[in-house]
C-alpha positions as CSV (number, residue, x, y, z in Angstrom):
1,X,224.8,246.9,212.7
2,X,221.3,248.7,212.7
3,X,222.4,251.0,210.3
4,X,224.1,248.4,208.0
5,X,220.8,247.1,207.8
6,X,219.1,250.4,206.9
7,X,221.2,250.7,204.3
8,X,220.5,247.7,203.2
9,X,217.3,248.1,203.0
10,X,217.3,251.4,201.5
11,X,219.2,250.2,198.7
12,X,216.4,247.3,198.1
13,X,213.5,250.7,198.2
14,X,216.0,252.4,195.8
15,X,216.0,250.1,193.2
16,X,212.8,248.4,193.2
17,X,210.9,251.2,192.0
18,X,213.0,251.3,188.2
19,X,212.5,247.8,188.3
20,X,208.9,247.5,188.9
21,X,208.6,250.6,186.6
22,X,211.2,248.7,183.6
23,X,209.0,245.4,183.9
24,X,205.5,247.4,183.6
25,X,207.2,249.1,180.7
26,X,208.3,245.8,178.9
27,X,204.4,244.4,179.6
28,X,202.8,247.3,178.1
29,X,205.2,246.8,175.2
30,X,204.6,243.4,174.8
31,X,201.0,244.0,175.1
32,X,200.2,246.6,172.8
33,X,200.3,245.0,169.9
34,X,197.3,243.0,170.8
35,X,195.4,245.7,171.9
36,X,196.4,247.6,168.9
37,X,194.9,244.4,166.8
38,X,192.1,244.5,169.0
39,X,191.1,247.9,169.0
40,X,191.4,248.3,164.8
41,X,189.2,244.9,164.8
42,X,186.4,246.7,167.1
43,X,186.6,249.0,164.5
44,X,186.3,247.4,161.6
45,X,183.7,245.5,163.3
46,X,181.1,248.2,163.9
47,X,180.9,249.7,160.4
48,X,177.5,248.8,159.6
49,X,177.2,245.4,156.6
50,X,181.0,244.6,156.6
51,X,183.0,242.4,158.7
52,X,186.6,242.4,158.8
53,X,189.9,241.7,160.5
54,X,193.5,242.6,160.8
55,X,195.8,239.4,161.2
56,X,198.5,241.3,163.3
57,X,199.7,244.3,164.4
58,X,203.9,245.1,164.7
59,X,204.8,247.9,166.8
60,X,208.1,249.5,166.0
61,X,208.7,252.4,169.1
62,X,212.2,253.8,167.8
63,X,210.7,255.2,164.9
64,X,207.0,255.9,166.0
65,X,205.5,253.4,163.9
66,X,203.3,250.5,163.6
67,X,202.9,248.2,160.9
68,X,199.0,246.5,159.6
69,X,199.5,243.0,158.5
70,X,196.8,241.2,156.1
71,X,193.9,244.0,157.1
72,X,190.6,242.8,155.0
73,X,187.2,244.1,154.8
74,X,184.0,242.6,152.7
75,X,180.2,243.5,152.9
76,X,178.2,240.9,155.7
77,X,176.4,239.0,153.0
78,X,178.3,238.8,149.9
79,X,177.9,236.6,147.5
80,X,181.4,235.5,147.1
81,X,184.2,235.2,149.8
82,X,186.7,237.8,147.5
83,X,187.9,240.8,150.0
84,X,186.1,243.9,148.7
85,X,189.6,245.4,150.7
86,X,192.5,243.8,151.0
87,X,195.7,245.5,152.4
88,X,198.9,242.8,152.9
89,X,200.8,245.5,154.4
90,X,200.5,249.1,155.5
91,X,203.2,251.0,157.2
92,X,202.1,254.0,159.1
93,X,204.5,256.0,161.0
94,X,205.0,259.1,162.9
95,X,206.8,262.2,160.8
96,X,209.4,263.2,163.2
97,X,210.2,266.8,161.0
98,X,206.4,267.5,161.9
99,X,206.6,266.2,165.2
100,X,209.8,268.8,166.1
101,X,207.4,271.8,164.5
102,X,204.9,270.7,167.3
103,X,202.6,269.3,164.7
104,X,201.6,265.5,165.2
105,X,201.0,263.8,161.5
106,X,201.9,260.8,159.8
107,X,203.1,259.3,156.5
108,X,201.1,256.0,155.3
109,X,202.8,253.6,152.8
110,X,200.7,250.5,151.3
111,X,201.9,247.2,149.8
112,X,200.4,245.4,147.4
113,X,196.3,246.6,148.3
114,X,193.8,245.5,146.6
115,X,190.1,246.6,146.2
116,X,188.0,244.1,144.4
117,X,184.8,245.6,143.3
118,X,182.4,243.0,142.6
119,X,179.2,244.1,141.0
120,X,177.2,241.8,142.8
121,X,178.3,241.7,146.0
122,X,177.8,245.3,146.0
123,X,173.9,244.8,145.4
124,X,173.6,242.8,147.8
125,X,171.2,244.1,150.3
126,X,172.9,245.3,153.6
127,X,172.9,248.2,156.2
128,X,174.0,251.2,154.8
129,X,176.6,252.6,155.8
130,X,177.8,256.7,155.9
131,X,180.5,258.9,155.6
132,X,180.5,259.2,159.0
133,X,180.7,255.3,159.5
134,X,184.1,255.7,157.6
135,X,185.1,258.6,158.6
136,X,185.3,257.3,162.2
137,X,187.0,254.0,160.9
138,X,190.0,255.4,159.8
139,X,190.1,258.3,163.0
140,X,190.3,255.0,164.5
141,X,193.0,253.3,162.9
142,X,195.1,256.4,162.3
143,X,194.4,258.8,164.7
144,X,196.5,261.8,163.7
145,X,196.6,263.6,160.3
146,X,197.7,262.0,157.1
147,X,200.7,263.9,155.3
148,X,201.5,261.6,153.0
149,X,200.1,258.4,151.4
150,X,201.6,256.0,148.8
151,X,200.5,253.2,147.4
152,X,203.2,250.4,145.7
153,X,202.0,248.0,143.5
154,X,198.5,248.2,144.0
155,X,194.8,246.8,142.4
156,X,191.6,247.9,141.4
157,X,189.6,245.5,139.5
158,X,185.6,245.7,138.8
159,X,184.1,242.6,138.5
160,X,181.0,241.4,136.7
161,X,180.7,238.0,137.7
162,X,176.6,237.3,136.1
163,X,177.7,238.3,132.8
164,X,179.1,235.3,130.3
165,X,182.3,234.9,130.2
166,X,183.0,237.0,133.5
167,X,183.8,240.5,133.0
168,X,186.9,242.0,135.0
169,X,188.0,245.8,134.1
170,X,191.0,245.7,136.3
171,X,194.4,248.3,136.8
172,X,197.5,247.0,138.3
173,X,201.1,248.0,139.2
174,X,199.3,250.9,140.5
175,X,201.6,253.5,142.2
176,X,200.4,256.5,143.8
177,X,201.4,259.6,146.1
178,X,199.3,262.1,147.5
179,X,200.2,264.4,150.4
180,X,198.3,267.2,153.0
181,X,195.6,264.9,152.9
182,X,194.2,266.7,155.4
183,X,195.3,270.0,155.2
184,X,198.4,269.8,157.3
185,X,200.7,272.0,155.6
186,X,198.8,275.0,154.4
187,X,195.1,276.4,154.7
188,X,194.8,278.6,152.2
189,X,195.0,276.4,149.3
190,X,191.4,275.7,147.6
191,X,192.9,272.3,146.6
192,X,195.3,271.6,149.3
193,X,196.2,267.9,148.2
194,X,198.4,267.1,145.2
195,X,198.0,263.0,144.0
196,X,199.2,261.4,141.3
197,X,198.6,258.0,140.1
198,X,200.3,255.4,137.3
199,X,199.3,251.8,136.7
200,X,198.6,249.3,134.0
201,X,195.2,248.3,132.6
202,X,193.7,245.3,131.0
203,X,195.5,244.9,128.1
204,X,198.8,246.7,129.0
205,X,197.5,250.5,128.6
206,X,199.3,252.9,130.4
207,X,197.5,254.5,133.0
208,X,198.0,258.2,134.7
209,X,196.4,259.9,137.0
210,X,197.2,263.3,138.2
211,X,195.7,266.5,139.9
212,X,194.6,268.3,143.4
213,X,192.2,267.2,145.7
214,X,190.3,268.6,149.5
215,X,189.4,265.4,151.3
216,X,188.5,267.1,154.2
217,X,184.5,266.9,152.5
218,X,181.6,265.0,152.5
219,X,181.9,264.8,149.2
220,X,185.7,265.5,148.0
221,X,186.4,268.8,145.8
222,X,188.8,267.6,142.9
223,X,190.3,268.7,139.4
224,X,191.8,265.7,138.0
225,X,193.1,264.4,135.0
226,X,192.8,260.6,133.5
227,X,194.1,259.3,130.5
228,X,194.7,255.6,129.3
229,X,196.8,255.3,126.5
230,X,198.0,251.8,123.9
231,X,195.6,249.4,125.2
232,X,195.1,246.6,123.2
233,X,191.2,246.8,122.6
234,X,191.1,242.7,122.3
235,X,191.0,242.8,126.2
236,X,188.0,244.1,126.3
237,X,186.1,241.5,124.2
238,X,184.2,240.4,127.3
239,X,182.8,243.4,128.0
240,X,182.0,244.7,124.6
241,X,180.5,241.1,124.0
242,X,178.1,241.7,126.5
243,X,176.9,245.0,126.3
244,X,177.4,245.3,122.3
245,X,177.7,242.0,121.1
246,X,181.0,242.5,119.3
247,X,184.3,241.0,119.4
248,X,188.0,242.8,118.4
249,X,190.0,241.2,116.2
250,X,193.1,243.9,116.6
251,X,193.1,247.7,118.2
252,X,194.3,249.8,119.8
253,X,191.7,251.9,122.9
254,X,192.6,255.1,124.6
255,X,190.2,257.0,127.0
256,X,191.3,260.8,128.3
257,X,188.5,263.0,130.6
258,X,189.2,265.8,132.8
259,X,187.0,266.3,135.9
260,X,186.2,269.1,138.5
261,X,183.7,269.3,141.1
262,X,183.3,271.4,143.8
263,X,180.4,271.7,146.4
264,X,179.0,268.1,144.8
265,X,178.6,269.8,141.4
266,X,180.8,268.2,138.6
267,X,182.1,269.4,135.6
268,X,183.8,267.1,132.5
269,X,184.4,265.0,129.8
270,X,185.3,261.7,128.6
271,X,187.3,261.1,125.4
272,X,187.4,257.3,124.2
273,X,189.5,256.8,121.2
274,X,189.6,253.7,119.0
275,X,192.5,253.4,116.7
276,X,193.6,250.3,113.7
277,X,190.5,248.2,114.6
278,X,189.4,245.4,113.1
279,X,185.8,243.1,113.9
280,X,185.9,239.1,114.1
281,X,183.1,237.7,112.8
282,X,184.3,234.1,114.3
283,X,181.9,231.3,115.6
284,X,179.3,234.1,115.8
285,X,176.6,232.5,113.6
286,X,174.9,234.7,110.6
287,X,172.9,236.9,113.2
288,X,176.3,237.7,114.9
289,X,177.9,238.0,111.6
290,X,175.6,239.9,110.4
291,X,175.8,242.6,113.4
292,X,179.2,243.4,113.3
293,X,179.1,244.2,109.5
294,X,177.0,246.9,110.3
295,X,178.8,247.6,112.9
296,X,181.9,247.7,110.8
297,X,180.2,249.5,107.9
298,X,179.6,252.6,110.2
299,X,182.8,252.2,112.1
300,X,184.3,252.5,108.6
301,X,182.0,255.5,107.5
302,X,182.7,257.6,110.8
303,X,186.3,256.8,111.6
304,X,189.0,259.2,111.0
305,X,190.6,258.0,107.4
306,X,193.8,259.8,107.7
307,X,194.3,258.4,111.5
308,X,192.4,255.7,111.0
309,X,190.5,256.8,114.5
310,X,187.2,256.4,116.1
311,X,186.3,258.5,118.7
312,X,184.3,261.2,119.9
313,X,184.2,263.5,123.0
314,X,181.5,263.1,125.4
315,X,180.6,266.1,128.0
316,X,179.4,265.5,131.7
317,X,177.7,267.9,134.0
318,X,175.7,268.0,136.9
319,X,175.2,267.6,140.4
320,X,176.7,264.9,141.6
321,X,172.8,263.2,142.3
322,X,172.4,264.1,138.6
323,X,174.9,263.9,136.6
324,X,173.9,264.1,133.0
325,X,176.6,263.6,129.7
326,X,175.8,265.3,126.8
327,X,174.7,262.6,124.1
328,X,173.9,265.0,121.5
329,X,177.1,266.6,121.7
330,X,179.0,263.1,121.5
331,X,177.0,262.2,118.4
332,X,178.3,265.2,116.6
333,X,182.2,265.0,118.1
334,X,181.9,261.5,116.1
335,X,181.3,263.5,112.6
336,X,184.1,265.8,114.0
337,X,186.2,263.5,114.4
338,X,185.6,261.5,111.3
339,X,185.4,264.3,109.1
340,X,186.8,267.7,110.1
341,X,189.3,267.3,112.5
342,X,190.6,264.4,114.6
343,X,190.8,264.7,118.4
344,X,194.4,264.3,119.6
345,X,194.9,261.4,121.8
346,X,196.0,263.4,124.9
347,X,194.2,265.0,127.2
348,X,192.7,268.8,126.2
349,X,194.1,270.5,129.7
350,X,190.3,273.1,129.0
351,X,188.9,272.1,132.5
352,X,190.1,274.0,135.4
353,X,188.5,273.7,139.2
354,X,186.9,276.9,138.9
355,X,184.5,275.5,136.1
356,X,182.7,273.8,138.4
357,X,181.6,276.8,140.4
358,X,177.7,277.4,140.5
359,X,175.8,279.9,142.1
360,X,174.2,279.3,144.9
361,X,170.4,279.8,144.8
């Protein structure tokens, strides 16, 4: 009987221990998406003159992932209550090929981001904050190395909201890639981190973006190309209203520039090209009238006849404190192109990552 009981007993001890080990298991699974949410809040919370939150936090154990929802971030005292970041969703999970090669990185994937840059909540006077202030942000939120990131359908707008009407330079659709963001497949390339970038602008330009970064810098070592191409120049109105005061009838604006810098020194150019553009004189009065025919007259004198283009190539060097773009230079690519030869509208592929080299003193 004694040892019936034993037995009984025993058997309790045996299987209390996976029990008690199976219900500590299921609490610290139920509980770590709040401390997740709470520790990215901390976070967020002590970079120095912005404030945010993350609304939730979904953990997702079978595949080694987590998932960010509605993560916002704007300076302390902004003017307006717009999200200088706004990030609906990001994905960030574990890649298991890495993981089996003993290497411990992750791929990110965003939907729908948004960063709202909004000239005047960005004057606004506030702690400054650092690279190392960010830097220690995102070591915080994802704590192992980046292998990939992608963006779908994202935004960038800049916002002038003292100027009348409101000025918003904005891409969206945006959809990018870039992977090795920090080096995690090979250290012996200068440039270790391919990206490419597509998205439409303000009046439906295409947008590309494409080149080789090193993030792993205070200040990032890049040779990039941009190009915007078949914008309809009417979308700019606002914006060339207020710093030109001139309005588009019809157009067509394309901007190409390639740009390298390494060790903060930067080497470029920027290539705006106006194509088939015609001035409205409308509900300007006779002073506003009278502007934009001599704005018209010269546009006619130093466009391009045979592509009926207006453009010109603008050169930029310097460290990155001091960057200065050659204006001379511009004035005369605007003769060049009016009456030698016309610039292609492409980019010129003449800038390559080494240009940017400078002896060190």
């Amino acid at each position: 009987m004694e040892n019936k009981k034993k037995r009984k007993v025993y058997k309790k001890k045996r299987y209390t221990l996976p029990i008690a080990v199976v219900v500590l298991l299921l609490l610290f699974r139920l509980y770590l998406p709040t401390y997740a949410k709470n520790q990215i809040n901390k976070s967020l919370a002590d970079i120095p003159g912005f404030y945010g939150e993350v609304k939730d936090i979904d953990i997702a154990l079978y595949r080694g992932a987590y998932v960010i929802d509605s993560m916002y971030l704007n300076k302390v005292q902004a003017k307006t209550q717009v999200p200088y970041l706004n990030f609906p969703k990001t994905d960030i999970s574990l890649e298991w090929g890495a993981l089996l090669k003993g290497k411990i990185v992750s791929d990110i994937v965003m939907h729908d981001p948004q960063i709202i840059y909004i000239l005047e909540d960005q004057k606004v006077d506030s702690t400054e904050t650092t690279v190392d202030d960010w830097s220690k942000a995102l070591t915080d939120i994802v704590p192992v190395d980046i292998n990939e990131f992608v963006v779908h359908n994202g935004k960038f707008a800049y916002v002038m909201l003292d100027a009348d009407p409101n000025i918003d330079l904005n891409f969206h659709s945006i959809e990018l890639t870039a992977t090795n963001l920090r080096n995690v497949v090979s250290k012996k390339r200068t440039l270790p981190s391919p990206i490419k970038a597509t998205g439409i602008s303000i009046g439906n330009g295409h947008m590309v973006l494409e080149g080789h970064i090193n993030l792993i810098k205070e200040i990032p070592d890049m040779d990039v190309s941009f190009s915007l191409q078949k914008a309809n120049v009417t979308a700019l109105n606002e914006f060339t209203r207020h710093y030109a005061g001139i309005d588009f009838e019809s157009g067509t604006f394309e901007l190409f520039s390639e740009v390298a810098i390494a060790d903060g020194y930067l080497k470029g150019y920027i290539k705006p090209l106006l194509s088939n553009s015609k001035l409205t004189g409308k509900d300007d009065g006779f002073l506003g009238v009278l502007w934009e025919g001599i704005v018209s007259f010269f546009k006619f004198a130093l466009k391009n006849q045979r592509t009926d283009t207006l453009a010109t190539k603008i050169p930029i060097e310097g460290d990155l404190n001091n960057v200065k773009s050659g204006v001379f230079p511009a004035v005369i690519n605007i003769f060049g192109n009016a009456w030698i030869q016309a610039f292609k509208g492409s980019v010129d592929d003449e800038i390559e990552f080494k240009d940017a080299f400078v002896e060190k003193k």
